[in-house]
Structure formats: structure tokens, C-alpha cells
FITORKE-570633 format. One line per 5 residues: number of its first residue (from 1); for each residue x, y, z of C-alpha. Coordinates in nm, 4 decimals. Layout:
NUM) X,Y,Z; ... .
This chain:
1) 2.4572,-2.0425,-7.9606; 2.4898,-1.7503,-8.1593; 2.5344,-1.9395,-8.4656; 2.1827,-2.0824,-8.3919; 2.0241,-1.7740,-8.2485 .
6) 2.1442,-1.6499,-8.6024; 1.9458,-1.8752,-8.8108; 1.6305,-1.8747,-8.6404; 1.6188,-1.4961,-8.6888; 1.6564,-1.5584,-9.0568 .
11) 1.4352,-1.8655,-9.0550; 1.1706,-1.6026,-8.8899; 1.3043,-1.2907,-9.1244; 1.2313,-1.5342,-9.4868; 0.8864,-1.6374,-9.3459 .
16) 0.8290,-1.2942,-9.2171; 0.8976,-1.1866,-9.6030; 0.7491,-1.4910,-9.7695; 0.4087,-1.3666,-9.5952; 0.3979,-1.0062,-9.6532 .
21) 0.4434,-1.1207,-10.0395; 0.1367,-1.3312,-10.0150; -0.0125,-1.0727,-9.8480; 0.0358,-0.8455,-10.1545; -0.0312,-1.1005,-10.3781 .
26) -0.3692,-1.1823,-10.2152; -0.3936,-0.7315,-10.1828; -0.3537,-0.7314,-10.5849; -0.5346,-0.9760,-10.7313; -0.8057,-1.0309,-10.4759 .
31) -1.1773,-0.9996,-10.6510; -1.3796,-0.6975,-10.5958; -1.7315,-0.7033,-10.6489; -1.6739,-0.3525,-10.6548; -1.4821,-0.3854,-10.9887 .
36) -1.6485,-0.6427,-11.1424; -2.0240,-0.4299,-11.1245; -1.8055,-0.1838,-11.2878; -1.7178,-0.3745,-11.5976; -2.0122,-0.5818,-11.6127 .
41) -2.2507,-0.2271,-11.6188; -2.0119,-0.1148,-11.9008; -2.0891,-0.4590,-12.1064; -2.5036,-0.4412,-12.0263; -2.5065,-0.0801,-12.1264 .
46) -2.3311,-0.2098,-12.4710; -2.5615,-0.4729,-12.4977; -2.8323,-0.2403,-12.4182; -2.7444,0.0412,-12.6845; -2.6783,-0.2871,-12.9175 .
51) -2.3377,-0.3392,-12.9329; -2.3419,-0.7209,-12.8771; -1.9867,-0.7426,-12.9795; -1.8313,-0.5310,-12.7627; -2.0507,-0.6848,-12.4538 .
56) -2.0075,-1.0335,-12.5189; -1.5998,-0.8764,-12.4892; -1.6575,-0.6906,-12.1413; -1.8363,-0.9503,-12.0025; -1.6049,-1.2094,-12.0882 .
61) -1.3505,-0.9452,-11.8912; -1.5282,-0.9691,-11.6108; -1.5673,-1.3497,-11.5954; -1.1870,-1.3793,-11.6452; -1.0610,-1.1072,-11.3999 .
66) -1.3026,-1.1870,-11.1130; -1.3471,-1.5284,-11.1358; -1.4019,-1.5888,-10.7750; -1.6477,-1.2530,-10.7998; -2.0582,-1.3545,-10.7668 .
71) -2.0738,-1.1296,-11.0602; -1.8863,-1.3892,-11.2845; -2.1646,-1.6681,-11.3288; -2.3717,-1.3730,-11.4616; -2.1197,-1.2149,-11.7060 .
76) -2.0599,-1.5332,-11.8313; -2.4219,-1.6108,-11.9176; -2.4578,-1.2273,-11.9942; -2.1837,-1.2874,-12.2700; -2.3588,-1.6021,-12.4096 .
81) -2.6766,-1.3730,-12.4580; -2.4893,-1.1091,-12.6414; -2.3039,-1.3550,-12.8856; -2.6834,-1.5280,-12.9389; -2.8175,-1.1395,-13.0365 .
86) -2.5531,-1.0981,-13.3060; -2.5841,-1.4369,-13.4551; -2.2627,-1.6155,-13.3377; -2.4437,-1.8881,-13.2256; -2.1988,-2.1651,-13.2224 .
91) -1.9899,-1.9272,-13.0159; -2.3035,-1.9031,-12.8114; -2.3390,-2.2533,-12.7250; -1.9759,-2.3317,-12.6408; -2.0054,-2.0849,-12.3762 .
96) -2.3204,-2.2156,-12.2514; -2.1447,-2.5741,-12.2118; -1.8937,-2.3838,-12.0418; -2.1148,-2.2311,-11.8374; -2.3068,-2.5337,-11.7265 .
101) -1.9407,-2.7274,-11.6297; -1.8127,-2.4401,-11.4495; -2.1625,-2.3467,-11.2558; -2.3552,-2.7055,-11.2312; -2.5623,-2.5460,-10.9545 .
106) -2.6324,-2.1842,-11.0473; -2.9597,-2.1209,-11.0330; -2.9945,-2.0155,-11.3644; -2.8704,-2.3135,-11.5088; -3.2048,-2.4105,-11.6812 .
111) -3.1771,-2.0696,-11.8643; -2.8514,-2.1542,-11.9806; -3.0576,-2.4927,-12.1328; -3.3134,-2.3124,-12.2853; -3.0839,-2.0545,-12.4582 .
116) -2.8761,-2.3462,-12.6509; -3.1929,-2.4977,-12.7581; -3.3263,-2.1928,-12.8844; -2.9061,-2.1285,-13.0696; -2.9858,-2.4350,-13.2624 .
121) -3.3728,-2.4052,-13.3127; -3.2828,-2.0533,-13.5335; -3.0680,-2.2121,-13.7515; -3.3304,-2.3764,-13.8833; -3.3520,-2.1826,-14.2122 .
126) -3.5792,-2.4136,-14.4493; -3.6603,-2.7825,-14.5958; -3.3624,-2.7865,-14.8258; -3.1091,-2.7156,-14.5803; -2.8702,-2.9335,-14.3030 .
131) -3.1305,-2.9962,-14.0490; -2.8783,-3.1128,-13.8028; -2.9544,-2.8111,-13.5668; -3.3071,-2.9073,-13.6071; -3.2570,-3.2473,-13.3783 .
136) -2.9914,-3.0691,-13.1689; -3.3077,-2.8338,-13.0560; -3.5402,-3.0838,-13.0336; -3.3387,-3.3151,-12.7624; -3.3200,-2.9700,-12.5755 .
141) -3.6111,-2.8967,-12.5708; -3.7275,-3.1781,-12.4570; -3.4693,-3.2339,-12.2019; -3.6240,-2.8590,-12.0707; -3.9454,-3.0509,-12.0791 .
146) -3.8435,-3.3227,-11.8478; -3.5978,-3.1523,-11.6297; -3.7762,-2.8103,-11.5753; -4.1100,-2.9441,-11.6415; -4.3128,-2.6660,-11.4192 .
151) -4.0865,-2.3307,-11.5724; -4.2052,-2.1021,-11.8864; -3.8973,-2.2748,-12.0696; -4.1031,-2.5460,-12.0434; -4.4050,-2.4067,-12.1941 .
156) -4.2533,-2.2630,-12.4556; -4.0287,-2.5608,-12.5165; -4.3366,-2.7260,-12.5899; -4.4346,-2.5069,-12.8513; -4.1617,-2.5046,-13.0258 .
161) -4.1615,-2.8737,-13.0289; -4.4541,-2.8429,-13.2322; -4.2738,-2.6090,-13.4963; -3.9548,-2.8676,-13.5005; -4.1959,-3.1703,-13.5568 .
166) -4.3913,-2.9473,-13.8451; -4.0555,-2.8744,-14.0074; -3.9051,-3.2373,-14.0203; -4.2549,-3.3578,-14.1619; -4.1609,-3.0841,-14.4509 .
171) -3.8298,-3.1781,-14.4859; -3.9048,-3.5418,-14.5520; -4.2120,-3.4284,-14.7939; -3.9386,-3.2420,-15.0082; -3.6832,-3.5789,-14.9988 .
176) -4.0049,-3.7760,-15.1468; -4.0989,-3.5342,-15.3943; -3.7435,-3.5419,-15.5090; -3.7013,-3.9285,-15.5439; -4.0359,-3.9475,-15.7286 .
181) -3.9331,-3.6641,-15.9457; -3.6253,-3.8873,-16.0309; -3.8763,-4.2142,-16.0099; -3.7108,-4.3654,-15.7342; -4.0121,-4.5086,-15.6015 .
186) -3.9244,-4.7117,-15.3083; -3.7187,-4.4079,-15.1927; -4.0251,-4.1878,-15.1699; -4.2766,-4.4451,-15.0615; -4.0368,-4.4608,-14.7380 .
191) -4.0575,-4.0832,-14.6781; -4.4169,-4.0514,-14.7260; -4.4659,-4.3493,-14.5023; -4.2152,-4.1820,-14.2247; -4.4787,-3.8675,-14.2551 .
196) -4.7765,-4.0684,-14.2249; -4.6677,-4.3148,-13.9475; -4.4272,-4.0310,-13.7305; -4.5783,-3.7341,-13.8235; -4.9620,-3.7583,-13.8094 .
201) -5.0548,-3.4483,-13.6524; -4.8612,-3.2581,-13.9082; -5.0482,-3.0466,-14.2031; -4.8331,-3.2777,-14.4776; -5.0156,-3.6238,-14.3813 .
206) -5.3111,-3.5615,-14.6091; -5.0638,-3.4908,-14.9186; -4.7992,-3.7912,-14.7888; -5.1286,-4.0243,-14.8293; -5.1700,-3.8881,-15.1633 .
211) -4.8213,-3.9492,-15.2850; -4.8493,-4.2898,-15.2116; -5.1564,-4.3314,-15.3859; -4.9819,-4.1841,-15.6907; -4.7035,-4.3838,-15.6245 .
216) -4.8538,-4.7457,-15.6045; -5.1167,-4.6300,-15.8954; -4.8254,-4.5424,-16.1259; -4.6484,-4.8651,-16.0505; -4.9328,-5.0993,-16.0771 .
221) -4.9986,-5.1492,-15.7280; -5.3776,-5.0750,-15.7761; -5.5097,-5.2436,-15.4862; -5.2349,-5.0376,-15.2631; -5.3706,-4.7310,-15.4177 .
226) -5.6705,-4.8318,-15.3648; -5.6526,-4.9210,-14.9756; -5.4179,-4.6008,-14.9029; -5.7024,-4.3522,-15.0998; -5.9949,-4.5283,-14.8503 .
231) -5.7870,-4.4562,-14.5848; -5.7642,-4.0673,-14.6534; -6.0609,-4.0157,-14.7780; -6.1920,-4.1446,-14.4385; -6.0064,-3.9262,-14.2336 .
236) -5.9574,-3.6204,-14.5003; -6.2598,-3.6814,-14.7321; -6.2681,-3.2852,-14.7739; -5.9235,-3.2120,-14.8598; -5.7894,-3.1416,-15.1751 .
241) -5.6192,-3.4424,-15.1616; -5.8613,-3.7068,-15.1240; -6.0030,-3.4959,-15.4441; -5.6920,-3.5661,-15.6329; -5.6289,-3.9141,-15.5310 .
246) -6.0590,-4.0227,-15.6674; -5.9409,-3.8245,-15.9708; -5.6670,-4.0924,-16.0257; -5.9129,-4.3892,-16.0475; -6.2149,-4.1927,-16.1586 .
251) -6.0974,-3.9857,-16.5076; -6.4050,-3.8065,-16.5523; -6.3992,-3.6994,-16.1646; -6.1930,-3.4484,-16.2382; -6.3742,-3.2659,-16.4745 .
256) -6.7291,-3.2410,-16.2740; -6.5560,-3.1495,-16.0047; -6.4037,-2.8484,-16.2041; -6.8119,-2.7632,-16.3226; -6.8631,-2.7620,-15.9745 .
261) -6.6781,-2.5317,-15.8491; -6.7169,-2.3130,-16.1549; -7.1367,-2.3493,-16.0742; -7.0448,-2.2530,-15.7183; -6.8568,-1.9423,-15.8045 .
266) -7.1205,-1.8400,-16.0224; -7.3734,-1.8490,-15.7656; -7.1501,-1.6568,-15.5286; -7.1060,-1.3916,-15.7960; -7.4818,-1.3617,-15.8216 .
271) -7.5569,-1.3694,-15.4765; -7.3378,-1.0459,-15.4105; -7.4221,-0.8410,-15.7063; -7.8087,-0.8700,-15.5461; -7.6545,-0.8299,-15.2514 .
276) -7.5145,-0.5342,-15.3404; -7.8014,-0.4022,-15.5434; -8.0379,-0.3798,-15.2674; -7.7924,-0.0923,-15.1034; -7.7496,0.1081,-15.4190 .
């Protein structure tokens, strides 16, 4: 009996220990919102005074030592902001997909969205470069569109849409002009075509129509010229363009057209000096 009164007393002793240690354990390492405001207003003050660095560091801190904290969703989204102000934006955007698998129902999750769309969207530097980020930005943005269709994301989204479609019109007018720099003809005929069929509402269509004018007159397809000119001069017969494209089939068009606008200017020069003659 005593034997068994024996272990039961250190059956009850070990669990007695076993959860006072837990009880520390959970003491220690327990999240604090407390301590996590702390570190998290030492990281927005550093983002505030401009030290993006150092911020996108703290917050980071206070993501990983409060986890369980309701401050940690917002460092972690705080930090993605501060690597996005000092350029790191591939940095940037793995924490955002972090984000978004580690808080698929925070409320600010279409934020999160929005700020990898705009990471890619500002790498766009010009024509000549990798335009990869280019259609990484636009399938954002229009996810935004679709997803958070009633949010200013949205609107703007939209915009920027705009700009995205503008620059891929201008990236495939600089392919073209290459190829028919080099006189790969069919090459450029299919980027001009891509501007004209894809990107209508674009400032390049009038000049893509152009191009293939030039193109098909300098290779002897003159009744493809012919049928691509009609067609912009019917729906640009102002522009420049349609100006240069007549000039192609019409030698002398050119030159009277030059008389013109030389006539024109002349006028306008005499116009103002009586102009300003009557207030001398």
C-alpha cells in the first residue's frame, strides 16, 4: 500500500511540475498587444521619418514575435509598404503572397492586391525594356476590377489599365519599327496589325495604319496599300498620317502640302503683327 500510495504522489508531484512549466512557458512567450504596439509604433515612426529599411525590419519583428498578436496582420502589410517605398519591390510582393496565405480573410486583403499590382506596374520603365511586369500588373489589376469591383482600387485599377494598354501598344510599335528597319517585313506587318486589331483606342493606331501602308507599298502590294490608306484616312483623315500615307501614292502631294502650310504660317504672322499694331 505504501508502495502504491508512493507512486501516485509522484505521478501527482511530475504532473504537478509538468504544469507549472507550461504555465511559464505560456507566462513567457504569451503575445502582448501591449508589446507588439510598442514595436510596431517604433517601425511607423521609421517609416514616417523615412527610414523604410529599418521599418520594413521592426515590423517584420513584430509579425514574428507576436504572431498570435491582432497587431501582426498589420505589421506584416505595414512591412510590405515600407519595402514598396524603398524600391525592393520583389521583396514587396513575396510578402504580400505571404500575407494573403497567412490572412485569406483580413479585411484588408484587397489592399494587399492592389499594392502587388501597383509593385509590378512601376517597373515598367520604357518600350525597350522586359515588359514582363507589365502583364503581371495588368492581370492584377484586373482581378481588383472583378473581385473588388465597387472599392477606389477599383477605380484606379481602371486607370491604370488604360496606361498598361497605352504602353504595350508602344512596345509593339518599337518591335515593328525595328523589323522594318532590318526589312523583315512580315515581322512588322504582324506588330502593326496586333496595334491596329488589339489596340484601337491607343494614340499609335493612326501611325500602325501608316506602317502598313509603307510596308505593302514598298513590297508591291499596291492594292493593300491602297485599301489600308482608305481605311485611315476615313477614320484619321486629319492626322499626320493619313498626310504621309497620300504622299506615298501622290509624289507631288507632298510638296503642296508643304506651300500650304508655309501660306498658312504666313498669314498667321500677318495677322498678329496687325494685331499687335493696333495696341502700339
Amino acid at each position: 500500500m505504501k508502495k502504491i500510495l508512493l507512486l501516485i504522489f509522484a505521478i501527482i508531484f511530475l504532473s504537478s511540475c509538468a504544469g507549472d512549466k507550461k504555465e511559464n512557458v505560456l507566462t513567457v512567450y504569451a503575445p502582448t498587444d501591449e508589446e507588439a504596439i510598442e514595436i510596431y509604433k517604433e517601425a511607423f515612426e521609421a517609416l514616417q521619418s523615412g527610414d523604410g529599411f529599418f521599418a520594413a525590419k521592426k515590423f517584420a519583428e513584430a509579425e514574428t514575435l507576436y504572431p498570435k498578436s491582432l497587431w501582426a496582420s498589420k505589421a506584416s502589410l505595414m512591412r510590405s509598404y515600407s519595402l514598396y517605398t524603398i524600391n525592393f519591390y520583389d521583396e514587396a510582393i513575396s510578402n504580400l503572397e505571404k500575407y494573403l496565405i497567412t490572412y485569406p480573410k483580413n479585411q484588408n486583403t484587397d489592399y494587399a492586391h492592389y499594392l502587388i499590382a501597383i509593385c509590378n506596374f512601376e517597373q515598367i520603365l520604357d518600350e525597350k525594356k522586359d515588359q514582363e511586369p507589365l502583364y503581371l500588373a495588368q492581370k492584377q489589376f484586373e482581378f481588383i476590377i472583378k473581385t473588388y469591383p465597387d472599392t477606389d482600387y477599383a477605380m484606379d485599377a481602371s486607370y491604370k489599365l488604360d496606361l498598361i494598354i497605352d504602353q504595350l501598344a508602344k512596345k509593339e510599335m518599337y518591335i515593328g519599327r525595328y523589323y522594318m528597319k532590318v526589312e523583315k517585313w512580315i515581322a512588322a506587318i504582324n506588330r502593326f496589325k496586333k496595334v491596329v486589331e488589339k489596340y484601337d483606342t491607343t494614340i499609335y493606331v493612326e501611325e500602325a495604319l501608316y506602317r502598313l501602308v509603307e510596308i505593302y507599298y514598298r513590297i508591291g502590294l499596291i492594292e493593300e496599300a491602297k485599301k489600308t490608306s482608305i481605311l485611315l484616312g476615313y477614320n484619321y483623315q486629319s492626322s499626320q498620317w493619313y498626310e504621309k500615307s497620300y504622299a506615298l501614292f501622290d509624289k507631288s502631294y507632298e510638296k503642296r502640302a508643304k506651300l500650304k502650310r508655309k501660306e498658312i504660317k504666313k498669314k498667321d504672322g500677318f495677322i498678329k503683327k496687325k494685331f499687335k499694331e493696333l495696341f502700339q
